[in-house]
C-alpha positions in Angstrom: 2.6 -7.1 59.9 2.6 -9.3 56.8 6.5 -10.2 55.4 7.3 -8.6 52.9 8.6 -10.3 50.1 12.4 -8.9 49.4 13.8 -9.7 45.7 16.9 -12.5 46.5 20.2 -10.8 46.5 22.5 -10.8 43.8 26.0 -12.8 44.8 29.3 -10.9 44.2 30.8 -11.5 40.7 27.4 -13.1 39.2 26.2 -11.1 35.9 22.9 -11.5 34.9 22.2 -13.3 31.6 21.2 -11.5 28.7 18.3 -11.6 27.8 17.8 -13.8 24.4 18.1 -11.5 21.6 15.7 -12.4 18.2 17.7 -13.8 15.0 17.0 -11.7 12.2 15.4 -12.6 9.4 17.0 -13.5 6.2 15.2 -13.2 2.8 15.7 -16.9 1.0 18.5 -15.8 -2.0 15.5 -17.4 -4.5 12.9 -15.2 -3.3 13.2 -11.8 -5.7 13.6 -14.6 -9.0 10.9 -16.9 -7.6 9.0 -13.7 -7.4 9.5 -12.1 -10.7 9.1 -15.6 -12.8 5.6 -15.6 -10.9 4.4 -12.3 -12.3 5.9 -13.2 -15.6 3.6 -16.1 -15.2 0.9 -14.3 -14.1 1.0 -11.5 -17.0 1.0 -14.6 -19.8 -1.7 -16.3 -18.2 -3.9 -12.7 -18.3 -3.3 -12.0 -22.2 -3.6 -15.6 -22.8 -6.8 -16.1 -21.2 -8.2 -12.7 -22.0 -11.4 -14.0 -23.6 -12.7 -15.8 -20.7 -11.2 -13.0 -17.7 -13.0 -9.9 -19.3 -16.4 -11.1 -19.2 -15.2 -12.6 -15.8 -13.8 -9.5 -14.7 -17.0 -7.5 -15.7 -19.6 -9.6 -14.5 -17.8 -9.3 -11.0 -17.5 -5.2 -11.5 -20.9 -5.7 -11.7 -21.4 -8.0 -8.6 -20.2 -5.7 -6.8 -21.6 -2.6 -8.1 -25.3 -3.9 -7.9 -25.2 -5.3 -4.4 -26.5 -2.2 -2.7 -29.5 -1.8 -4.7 -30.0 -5.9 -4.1 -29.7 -5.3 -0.3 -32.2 -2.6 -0.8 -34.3 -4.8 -2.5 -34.5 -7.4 0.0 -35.4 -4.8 2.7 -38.7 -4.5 1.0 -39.1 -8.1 0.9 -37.9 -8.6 -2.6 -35.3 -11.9 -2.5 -32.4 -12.1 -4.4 -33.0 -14.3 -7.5 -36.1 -11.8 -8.8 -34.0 -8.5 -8.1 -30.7 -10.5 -9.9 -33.3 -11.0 -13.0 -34.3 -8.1 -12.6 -31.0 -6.0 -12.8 -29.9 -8.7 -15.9 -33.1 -8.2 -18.1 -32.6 -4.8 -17.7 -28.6 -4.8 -19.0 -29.8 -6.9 -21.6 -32.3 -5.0 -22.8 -30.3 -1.6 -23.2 -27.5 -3.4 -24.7 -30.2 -5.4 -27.2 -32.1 -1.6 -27.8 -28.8 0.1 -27.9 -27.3 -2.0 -30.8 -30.6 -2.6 -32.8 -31.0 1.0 -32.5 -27.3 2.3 -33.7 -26.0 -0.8 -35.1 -27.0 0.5 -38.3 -25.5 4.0 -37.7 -22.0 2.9 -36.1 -21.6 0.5 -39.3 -21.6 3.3 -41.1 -19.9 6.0 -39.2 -16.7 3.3 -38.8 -16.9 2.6 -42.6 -17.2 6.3 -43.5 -13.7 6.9 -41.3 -10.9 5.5 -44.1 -12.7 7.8 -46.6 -12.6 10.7 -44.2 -8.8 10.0 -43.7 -8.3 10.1 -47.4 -9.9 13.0 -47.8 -8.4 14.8 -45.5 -5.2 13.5 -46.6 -5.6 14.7 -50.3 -7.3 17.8 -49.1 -3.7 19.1 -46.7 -2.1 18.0 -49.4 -3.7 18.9 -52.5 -3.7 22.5 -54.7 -3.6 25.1 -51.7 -3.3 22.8 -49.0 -1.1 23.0 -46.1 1.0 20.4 -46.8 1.6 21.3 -50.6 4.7 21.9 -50.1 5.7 19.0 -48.5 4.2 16.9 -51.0 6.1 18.4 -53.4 9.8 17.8 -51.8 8.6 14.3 -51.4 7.5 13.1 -54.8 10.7 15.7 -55.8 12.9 13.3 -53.7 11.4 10.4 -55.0 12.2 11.2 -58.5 15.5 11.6 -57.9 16.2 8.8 -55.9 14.3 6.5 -59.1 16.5 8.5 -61.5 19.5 6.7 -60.7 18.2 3.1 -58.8 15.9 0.5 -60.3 12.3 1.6 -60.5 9.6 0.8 -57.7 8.3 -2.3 -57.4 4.8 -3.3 -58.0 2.8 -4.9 -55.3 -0.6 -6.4 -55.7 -3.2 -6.3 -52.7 -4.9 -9.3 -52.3 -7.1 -9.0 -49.8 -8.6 -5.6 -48.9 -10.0 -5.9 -45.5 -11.7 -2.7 -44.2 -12.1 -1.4 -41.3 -15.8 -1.7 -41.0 -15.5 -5.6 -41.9 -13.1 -5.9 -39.2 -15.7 -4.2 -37.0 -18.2 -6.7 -38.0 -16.0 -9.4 -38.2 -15.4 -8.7 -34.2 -18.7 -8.4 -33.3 -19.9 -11.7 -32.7 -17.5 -12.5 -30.3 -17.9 -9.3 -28.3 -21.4 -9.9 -28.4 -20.7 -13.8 -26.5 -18.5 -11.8 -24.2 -21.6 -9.7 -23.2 -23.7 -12.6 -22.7 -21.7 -14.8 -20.6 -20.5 -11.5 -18.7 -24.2 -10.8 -17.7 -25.4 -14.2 -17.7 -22.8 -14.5 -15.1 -23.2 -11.4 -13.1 -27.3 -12.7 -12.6 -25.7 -16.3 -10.9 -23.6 -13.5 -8.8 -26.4 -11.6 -7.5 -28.6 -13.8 -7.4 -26.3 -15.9 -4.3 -27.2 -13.3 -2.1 -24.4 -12.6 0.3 -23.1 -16.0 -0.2 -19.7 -15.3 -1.4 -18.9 -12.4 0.8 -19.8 -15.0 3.4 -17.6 -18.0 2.4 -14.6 -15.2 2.0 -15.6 -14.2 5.8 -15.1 -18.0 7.0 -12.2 -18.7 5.1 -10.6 -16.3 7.8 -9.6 -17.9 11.3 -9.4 -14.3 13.5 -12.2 -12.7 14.6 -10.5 -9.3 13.4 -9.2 -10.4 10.0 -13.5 -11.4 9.7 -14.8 -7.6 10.5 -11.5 -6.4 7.8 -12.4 -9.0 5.6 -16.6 -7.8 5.5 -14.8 -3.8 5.7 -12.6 -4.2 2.5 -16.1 -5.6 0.6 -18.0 -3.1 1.9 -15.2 -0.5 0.7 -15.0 -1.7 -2.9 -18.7 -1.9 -3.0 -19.2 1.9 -2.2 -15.5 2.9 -4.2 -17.1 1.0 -7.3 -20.4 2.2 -7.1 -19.6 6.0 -6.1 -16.9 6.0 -9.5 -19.2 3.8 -12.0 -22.0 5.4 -11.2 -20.9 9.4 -11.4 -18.9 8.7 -14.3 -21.7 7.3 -16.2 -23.9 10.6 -15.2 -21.2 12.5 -16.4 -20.4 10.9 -19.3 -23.7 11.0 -20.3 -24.0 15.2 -19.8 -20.7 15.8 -21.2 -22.4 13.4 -24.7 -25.0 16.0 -24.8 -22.6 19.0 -24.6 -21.1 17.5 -27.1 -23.2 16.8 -29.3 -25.0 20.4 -28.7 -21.3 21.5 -29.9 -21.4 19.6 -32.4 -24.9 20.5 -33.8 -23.9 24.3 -33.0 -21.0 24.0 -35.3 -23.0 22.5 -38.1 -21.5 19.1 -38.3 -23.6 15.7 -39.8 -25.1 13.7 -37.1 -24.5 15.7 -34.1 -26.2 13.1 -32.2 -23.8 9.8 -33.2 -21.0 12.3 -32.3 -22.5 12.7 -28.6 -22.8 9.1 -28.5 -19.4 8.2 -29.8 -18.0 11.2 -27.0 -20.0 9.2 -24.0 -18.2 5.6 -24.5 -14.9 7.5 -25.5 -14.9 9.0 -22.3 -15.0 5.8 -20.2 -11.4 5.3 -21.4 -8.8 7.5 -19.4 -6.4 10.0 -21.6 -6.6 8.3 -24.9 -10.3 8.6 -25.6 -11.0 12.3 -25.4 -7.6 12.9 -27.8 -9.1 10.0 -30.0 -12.9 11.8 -29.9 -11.2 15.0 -30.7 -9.4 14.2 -33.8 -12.1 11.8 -35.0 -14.5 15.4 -34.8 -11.8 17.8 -36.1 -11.1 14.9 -39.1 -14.8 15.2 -39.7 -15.4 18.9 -39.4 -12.2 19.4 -41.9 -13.6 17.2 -44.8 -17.0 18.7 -44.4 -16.2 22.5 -44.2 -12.9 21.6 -46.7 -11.3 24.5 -43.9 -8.6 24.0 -41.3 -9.6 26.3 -39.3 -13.2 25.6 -38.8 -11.7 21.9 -37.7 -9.2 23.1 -35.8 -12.1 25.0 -33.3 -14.5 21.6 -33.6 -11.5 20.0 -32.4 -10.9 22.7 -29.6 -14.4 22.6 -28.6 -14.3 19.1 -28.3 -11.4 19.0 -26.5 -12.1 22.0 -24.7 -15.1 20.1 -23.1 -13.6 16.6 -22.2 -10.9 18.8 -20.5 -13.7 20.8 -18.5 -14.7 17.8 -17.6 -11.8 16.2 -16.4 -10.1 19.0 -14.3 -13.6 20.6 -12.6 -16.2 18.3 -13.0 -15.0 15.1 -12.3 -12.4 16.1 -9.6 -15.6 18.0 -7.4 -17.9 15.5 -7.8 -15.7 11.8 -7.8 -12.4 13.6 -6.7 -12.9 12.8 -2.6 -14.1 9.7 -2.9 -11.3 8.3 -5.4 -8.1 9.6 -4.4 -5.6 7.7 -7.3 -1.8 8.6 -8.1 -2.3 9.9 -12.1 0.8 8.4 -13.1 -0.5 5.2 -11.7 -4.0 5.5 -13.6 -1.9 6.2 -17.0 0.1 3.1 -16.6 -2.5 1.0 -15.7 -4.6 2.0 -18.7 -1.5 1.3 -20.5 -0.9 -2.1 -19.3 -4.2 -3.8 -19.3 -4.6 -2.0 -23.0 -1.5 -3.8 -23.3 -3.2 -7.0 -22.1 -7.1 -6.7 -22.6 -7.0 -4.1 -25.5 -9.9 -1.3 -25.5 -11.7 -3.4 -22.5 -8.8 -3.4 -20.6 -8.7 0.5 -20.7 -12.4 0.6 -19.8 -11.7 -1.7 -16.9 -8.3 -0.4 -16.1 -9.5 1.8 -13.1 -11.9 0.4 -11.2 -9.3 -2.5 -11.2 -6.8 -0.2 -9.8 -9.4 1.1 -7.4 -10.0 -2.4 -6.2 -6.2 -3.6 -5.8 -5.7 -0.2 -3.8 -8.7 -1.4 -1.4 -7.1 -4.4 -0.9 -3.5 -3.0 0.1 -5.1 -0.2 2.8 -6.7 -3.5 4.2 -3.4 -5.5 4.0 -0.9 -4.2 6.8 2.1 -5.7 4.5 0.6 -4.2 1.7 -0.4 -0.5 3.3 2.7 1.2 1.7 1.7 -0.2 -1.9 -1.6 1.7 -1.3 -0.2 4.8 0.1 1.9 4.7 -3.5 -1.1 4.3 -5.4 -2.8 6.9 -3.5 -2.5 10.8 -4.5 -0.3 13.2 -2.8 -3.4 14.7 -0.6 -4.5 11.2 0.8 -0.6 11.3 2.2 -1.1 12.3 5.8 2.5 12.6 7.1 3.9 10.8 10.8 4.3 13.2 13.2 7.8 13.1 14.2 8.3 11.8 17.9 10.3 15.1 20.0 13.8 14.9 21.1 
């Protein structure tokens, strides 16, 4: 019979050692200021550099978007640099139609908008308006505030700059953002895989590589899933519109439709913007509140279909985004980017959350950014 091997025995009066217990860590005292002056930093170096990022930003989105169909493409023996040229002459031509097309038509929709604000204006507050009364307490109170002060004073305006000029005035600069942005977004796709693969090497673990090729793969399909269903349904809820629009009798039904489609790209502010802009219209042509007051309804009426059943059935499992979260990012990167940044403001947000569900130090950021039904709660371990 083998010996068997017997622990040693313990002397009298000898305690075993602890065993080493693990120092806790300490967070360095300049770590929360060190922190803050870097996203100070970082937010100055965004609206500084907002010329150059938004194109950048853009042309990425776009990377990113049109890498499916690219990898479809090469499956049928198609290489990257002709389906990159492809996808950019493409862009360039709808943006070159698009504003040959309604260039003329958008000039004078914007330069027609002061006028309809003036009329409207006089119109509430004119003979029989609904603001009469007002009117009339106010030019009352300023008579008897001049009665007994000096009188008003007179001020000259110089320079009258409309708002169509300013329009055209910031046109050729948006129109050099679009070129470098797509200009760009062809060098992107047409690398291939190239940078997906540099990101995968600049990992050491073998795990971190497969997360690394996941989270792509993720904001690939997030981005194109959103971009790509909100376009469709921007595009039908334009020609609801519009059909509203023409069913009410209103002048260029059509440029309406149009102006609902881009409106809707921005989150919250551009359906209440589209709606007023209608009702504004509606009132000055019909000279009635009331017939302005249901444009505007309709209008809004739609956008609000839209948002609360359309969107959420057909967008609402695949993006699953805390609301106060998407308002305050459409409010800081309007903040930051202006009307782009609103237009960009989500699929940013989409993108950052990606990241943090890949990040296990950054997994409770996502959960936050998340909605309260992509919460699944921890079960809670029995007694």
């Amino acid at each position: 019979m083998a010996p068997r091997d017997d622990p040693p025995a313990r002397s009298a009066g000898v305690i075993d050692p602890a065993p080493p217990t693990e120092t806790p860590k300490t967070r360095h005292p300049l770590a929360i200021p060190v922190t803050g002056l870097f996203i100070l930093a970082l937010v100055q170096a965004l609206i500084v550099a907002s010329v150059f990022l938004i194109p950048v930003t853009s042309a990425i989105f776009g990377y990113f978007i049109l890498n499916a169909p690219r990898r479809l493409l090469e499956r049928v023996g198609i290489p990257a640099p002709v389906s990159a040229a492809l996808f950019t002459l493409l862009i360039g031509a709808g943006v070159f139609v698009g504003m040959m097309a309604l260039s003329e038509s958008i000039y004078e929709f914007v330069s027609d908008i002061p006028s309809l604000l003036r009329e409207a204006t006089a119109t509430l507050t004119g003979p029989g308006g609904l603001l009469e009364s007002m009117n009339e307490a106010r030019e009352v109170t300023e008579e008897a505030i001049g009665s007994d002060g000096p009188g008003p004073m007179q001020v000259e305006v110089v320079d009258n700059v409309g708002l169509a000029t300013s329009v055209a005035a910031f046109a050729p600069g948006l129109l050099s953002q679009i070129v470098f942005a797509i200009c760009l977004m062809y060098f992107l796709v047409a690398s291939g895989d190239l940078f997906i693969q540099k990101a995968v090497q600049s990992v050491d673990r073998f795990q971190d590589k497969k997360t690394t090729v996941a989270t792509i793969r993720t904001i690939e399909a997030r981005l194109g899933n959103y971009l790509g269903a909100i376009t469709l349904i921007n595009i039908g809820l334009g020609l609801c519109i519009g059909a509203a629009m023409f069913w009410w009798g209103l002048p260029s039904p059509w440029l309406i439709g149009i102006m609902a489609t881009a409106l809707n790209f921005i989150p919250f502010v551009g359906a209440v913007v589209g709606a007023l802009i209608a009702g504004i219209i509606a009132f000055v042509t019909f000279g009635d509140p009331w017939p302005a007051i249901g444009v505007l309804l309709t209008y809004y009426g739609l956008t609000a279909f839209e948002g609360q059943f359309v969107t959420p059935t057909l967008v609402g499992q695949r993006l699953r985004l805390n609301v106060v979260m998407v308002f305050l990012s459409v409010a800081f990167f309007a903040w930051i980017w202006s009307i782009m940044g609103m237009v960009v403001a989500v699929p940013a947000l989409i993108v950052i959350k990606v990241i943090c569900d890949a990040i296990p130090r950054l997994h409770k950021i996502g959960l936050f950014l998340g909605d309260a039904e992509g919460f699944v709660p921890q079960a809670k371990p029995r007694a």
